[in-house]
C-alpha positions in Angstrom: 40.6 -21.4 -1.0 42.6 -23.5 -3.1 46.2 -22.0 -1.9 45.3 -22.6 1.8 45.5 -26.5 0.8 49.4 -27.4 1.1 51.0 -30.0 -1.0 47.7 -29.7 -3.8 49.9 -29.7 -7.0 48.1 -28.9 -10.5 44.7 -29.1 -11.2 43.2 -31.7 -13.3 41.1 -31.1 -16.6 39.2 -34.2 -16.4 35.7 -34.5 -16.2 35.2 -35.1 -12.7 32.9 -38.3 -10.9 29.9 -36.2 -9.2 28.7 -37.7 -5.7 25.0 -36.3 -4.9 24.3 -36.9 -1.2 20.9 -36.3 0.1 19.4 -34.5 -2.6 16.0 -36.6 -3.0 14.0 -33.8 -4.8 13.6 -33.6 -8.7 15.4 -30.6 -8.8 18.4 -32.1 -6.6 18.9 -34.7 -9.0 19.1 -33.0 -12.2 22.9 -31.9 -13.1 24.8 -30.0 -15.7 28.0 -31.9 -16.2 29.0 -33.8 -18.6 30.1 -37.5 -17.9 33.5 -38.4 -16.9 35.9 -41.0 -18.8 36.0 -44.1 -16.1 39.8 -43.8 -15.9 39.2 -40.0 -14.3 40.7 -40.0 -10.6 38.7 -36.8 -9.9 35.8 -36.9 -7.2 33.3 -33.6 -6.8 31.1 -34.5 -3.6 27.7 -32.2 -3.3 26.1 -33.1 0.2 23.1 -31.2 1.4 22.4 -31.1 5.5 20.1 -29.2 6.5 19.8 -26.7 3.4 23.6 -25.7 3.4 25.1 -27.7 0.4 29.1 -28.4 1.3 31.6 -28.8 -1.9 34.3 -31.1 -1.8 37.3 -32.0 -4.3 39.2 -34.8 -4.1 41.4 -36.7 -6.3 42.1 -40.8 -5.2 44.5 -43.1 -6.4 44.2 -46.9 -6.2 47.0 -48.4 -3.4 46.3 -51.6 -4.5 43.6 -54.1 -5.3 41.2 -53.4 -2.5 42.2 -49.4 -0.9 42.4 -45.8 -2.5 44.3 -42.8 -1.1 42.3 -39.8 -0.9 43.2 -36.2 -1.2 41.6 -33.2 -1.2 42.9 -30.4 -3.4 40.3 -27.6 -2.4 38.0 -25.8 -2.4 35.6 -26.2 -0.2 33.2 -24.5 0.4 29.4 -24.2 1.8 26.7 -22.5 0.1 22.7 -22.3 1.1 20.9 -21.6 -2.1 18.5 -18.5 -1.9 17.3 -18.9 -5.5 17.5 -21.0 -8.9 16.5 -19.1 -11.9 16.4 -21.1 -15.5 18.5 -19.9 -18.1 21.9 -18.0 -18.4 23.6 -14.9 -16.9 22.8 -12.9 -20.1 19.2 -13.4 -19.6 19.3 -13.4 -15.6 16.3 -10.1 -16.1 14.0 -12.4 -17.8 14.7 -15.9 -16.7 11.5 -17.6 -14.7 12.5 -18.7 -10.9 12.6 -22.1 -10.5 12.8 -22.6 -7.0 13.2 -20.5 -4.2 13.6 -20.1 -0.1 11.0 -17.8 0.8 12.5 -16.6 3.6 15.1 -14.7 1.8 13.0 -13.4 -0.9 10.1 -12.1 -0.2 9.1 -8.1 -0.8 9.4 -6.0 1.7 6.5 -5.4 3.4 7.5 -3.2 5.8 9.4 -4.0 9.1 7.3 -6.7 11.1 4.3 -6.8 8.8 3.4 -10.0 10.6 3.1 -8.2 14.0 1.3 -5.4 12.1 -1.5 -7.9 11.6 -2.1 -8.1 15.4 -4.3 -5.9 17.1 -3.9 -6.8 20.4 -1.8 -9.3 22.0 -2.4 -10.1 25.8 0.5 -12.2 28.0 -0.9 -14.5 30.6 2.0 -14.7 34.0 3.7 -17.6 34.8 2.8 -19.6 37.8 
């Protein structure tokens, strides 16, 4: 993670500037941290492509007048959510789901409960 980044120095306290890329629902643009001083030289990016949310850090400083140099001090990661639940980790047993992929979380059913629905299926030959 972080130590595979050479050259990275210490770690910042400051609030970081959050970049949101192509999170257009209600849910994507609601955020939990709080709002950084303007003189911070800390960038988080979030981007989301195709589900898989990819977490950058990067800290810039200004060259001169018109150009920044940017480096990235780690981690980085992806992630593809399975599951938001409201609330905190002490009352993960009781906290309502806010969102969810489907595909992930569904009860077992059985193992190809969609086939089991079938009763017959009939395959026609290719020309």
């Amino acid at each position: 993670m972080r130590d595979d980044v050479p050259d990275i120095g210490t770690m910042s306290e400051a609030y970081p500037h959050l970049i949101f890329h192509n999170f257009s629902s209600r849910l994507g643009q609601r955020y939990l941290f709080p709002v950084p001083k303007e003189d911070s030289r800390r960038v988080i990016t979030f981007a989301n492509q195709e589900d898989f949310i990819s977490f950058r850090h990067h800290t810039y400083k200004k060259t001169d007048h018109r150009n920044v140099e940017l480096s990235e001090v780690g981690p980085r990661f992806e992630i593809k959510l399975y599951m938001i639940k409201l609330g905190t980790l002490e009352n993960e047993a009781t906290a309502d789901i806010e969102w969810r992929h489907h595909s992930y979380t569904l009860p077992k059913r059985g193992s190809f409960s969609a086939w089991s629905k079938i009763s017959h299926i009939s395959v026609c030959p290719s020309h």
